[in-house]
C-alpha positions, 0 to 999 in steps of 0.5 A: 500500500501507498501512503501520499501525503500532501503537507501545507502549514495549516494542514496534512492532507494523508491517503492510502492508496492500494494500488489506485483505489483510494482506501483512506484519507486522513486530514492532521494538524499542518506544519513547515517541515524546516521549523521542526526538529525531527523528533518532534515531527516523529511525536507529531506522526505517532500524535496524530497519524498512527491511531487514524492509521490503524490497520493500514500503518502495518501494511503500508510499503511507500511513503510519498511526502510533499511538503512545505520546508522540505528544501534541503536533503538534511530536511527532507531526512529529517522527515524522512526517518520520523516517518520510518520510526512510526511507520517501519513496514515501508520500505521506500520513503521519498520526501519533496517539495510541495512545489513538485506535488503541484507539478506532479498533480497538475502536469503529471508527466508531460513538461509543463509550468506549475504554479502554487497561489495560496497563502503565498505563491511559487512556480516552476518550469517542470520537465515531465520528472523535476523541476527544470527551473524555478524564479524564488518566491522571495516570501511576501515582504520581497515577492509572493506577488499574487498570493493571499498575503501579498493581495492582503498587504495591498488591500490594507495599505489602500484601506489605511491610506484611503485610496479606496472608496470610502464605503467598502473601506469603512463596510470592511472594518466594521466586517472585521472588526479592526481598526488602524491600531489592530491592523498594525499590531497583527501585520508588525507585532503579532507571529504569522502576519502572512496568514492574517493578511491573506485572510482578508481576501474573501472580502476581496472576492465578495466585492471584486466587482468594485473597480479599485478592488479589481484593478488590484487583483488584476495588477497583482496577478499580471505582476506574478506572471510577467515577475515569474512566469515570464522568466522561463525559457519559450514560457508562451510554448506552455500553459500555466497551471495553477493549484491553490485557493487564490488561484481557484477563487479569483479564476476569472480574474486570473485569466484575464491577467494571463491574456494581458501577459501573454500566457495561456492559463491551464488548469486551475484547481483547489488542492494537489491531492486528486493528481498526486492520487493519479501520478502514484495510482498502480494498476 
């Protein structure tokens, strides 16, 4: 049995597969593999995973773990033997990026360019087996153009200094109960201050008919393609396809910005699990 694990920092998304039958799928509390050690990811599996298992952790042979923060080969073992140390009947543990679970899920094994749009944003050129290229996200502060986060810095900016009309600004701090003080101390004092400003773009999505909110997902988005996408070598010779909230939500939006950047949109879809059930399925 194949155990397929899909890891972002708010959740793990865990299937079991015999052969390309879906048996089981378990959902455990989220993590950045490069913020933890690996006992305490070992705690966390025995924690959370293992009782949800049951029959299935002694009969599972593959592990496949994509995952935030598995960048580096010492990571990438760490998560690798605290797997293994709870679940010692597989004998083959792979650990990637979660940027190869978009590519895998979205192109499968065709080349192609894959790109993550949640709370932050990535892509990569993909050759049909790794990835071929990939432009840094650069994280929020310095890139992530497109993501939540980044969509979030750029609405609260224009709320605080007034560049919006005034009844969505004073419709929105009152929704969300915050004011100039509130907003600074999560964005400058508060931890995680990435998912507190992606967490106001369902706001955007319910009003992005007001011209200044669509003009600033608009340019946001045409900024990610012509900061990221542009960069691959013959880009235009690919669709972009896309996995990730944003991305799924603002899908309209999305294309619209593709076509003024000259890139063909592909597919778009919420989660990477459906594809990687496909790439790793055995019949």
């Amino acid at each position: 049995m194949i155990l397929i694990a899909d890891c972002g920092s708010t959740k793990i998304d865990w299937c079991v597969l015999n052969k390309s039958k879906l048996e089981k799928q378990i959902f455990t509390l989220g993590m950045n593999a490069v913020m933890l050690t690996e006992e305490e990811m070992r705690q966390r599996f025995d924690a959370e995973l293992i009782g949800d298992l049951g029959e299935y952790a002694g009969k599972i042979t593959e592990i496949y773990f994509y995952g935030a923060g598995c960048i580096s080969p010492e990571v990438c073992g760490n998560v690798a033997r605290a797997l293994k140390a709870n679940i010692p009947s597989a004998v083959e543990i792979e650990v990637y990026t979660d940027l190869l679970a978009a590519a895998r899920a979205l192109c499968g094994r065709e080349p192609g360019i894959a790109c993550i749009m949640g709370t932050g944003s990535n892509s990569c050129l993909y050759d049909g087996v790794g990835i071929a290229d990939n432009v840094s996200p650069l994280g929020f502060i310095l890139g992530d153009e497109g993501s939540g986060a980044v969509l979030g810095k750029l609405f609260l900016g224009d709320v605080l200094k007034k560049q919006l009309p005034a009844d969505v600004c004073a419709r929105f701090l009152q929704e969300y109960d915050l004011d100039l003080l509130g907003i600074i101390r999560r964005v400058y004092k508060e931890p995680q201050a990435n998912r507190f400003l992606a967490s106001v773009t369902p706001f955007l999505s319910k009003n992005i008919d007001v011209p200044e909110i669509h003009d600033l997902v608009l340019n946001a988005f045409r900024a990610f393609f012509r900061r990221n996408i542009r960069q691959y070598e013959r880009y235009q010779e690919h669709p972009v396809n896309f996995i990730g909230s944003i991305a799924f939500h603002f899908k309209d939006v999305l294309a619209e910005a593709g076509a003024a950047e000259g890139c063909k949109i592909g597919k778009i879809v919420k989660s990477p699990m459906e594809g990687l059930i496909k790439y790793h399925s055995k019949n």
